[in-house]
N, C-alpha and C positions, 0 to 999 in steps of 0.2 A: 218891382214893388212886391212883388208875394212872396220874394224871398226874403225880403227884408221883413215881411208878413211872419213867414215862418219859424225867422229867428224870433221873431219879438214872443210867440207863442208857446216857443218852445223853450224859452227864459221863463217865461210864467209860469209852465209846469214845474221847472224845477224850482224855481222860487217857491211855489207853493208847498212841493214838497216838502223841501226845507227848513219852510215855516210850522209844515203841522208836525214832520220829527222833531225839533224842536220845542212845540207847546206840551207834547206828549213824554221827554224827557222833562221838564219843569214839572208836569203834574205829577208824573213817577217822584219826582224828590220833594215835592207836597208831600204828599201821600207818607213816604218814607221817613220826612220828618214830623208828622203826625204822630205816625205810629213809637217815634222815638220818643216822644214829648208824652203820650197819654203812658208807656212801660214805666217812663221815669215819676210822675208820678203815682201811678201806682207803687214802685217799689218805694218812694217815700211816705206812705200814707200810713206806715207802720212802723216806723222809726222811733215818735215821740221823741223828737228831740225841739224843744220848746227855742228859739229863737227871738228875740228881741232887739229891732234895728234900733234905732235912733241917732238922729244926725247931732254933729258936734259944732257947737254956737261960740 
């Protein structure tokens, strides 16, 4: 029984691991694409080029 104990333990640790490299990688590519998205408007904020959508009926 406590061996089977210690495997079930020691899946958890690495499970958990796994899980927070994991959530730690996705907030790095937050993060990454924040910073892409706030550059990119900024570099269109000086453009003035006047755009006007409208859908076709």
């Amino acid at each position: 029984m406590l061996k089977g104990f210690g495997w079930g333990l020691a899946a958890g640790v690495v499970n958990f691991r796994i899980d927070t490299w994991s959530n730690s990688y996705d907030d790095e590519m937050y993060k990454d694409s924040l910073d892409v998205f706030k550059e990119s408007d900024r570099k269109d904020e000086n453009n003035h080029i006047g755009v006007i959508a409208t859908l076709k009926k």
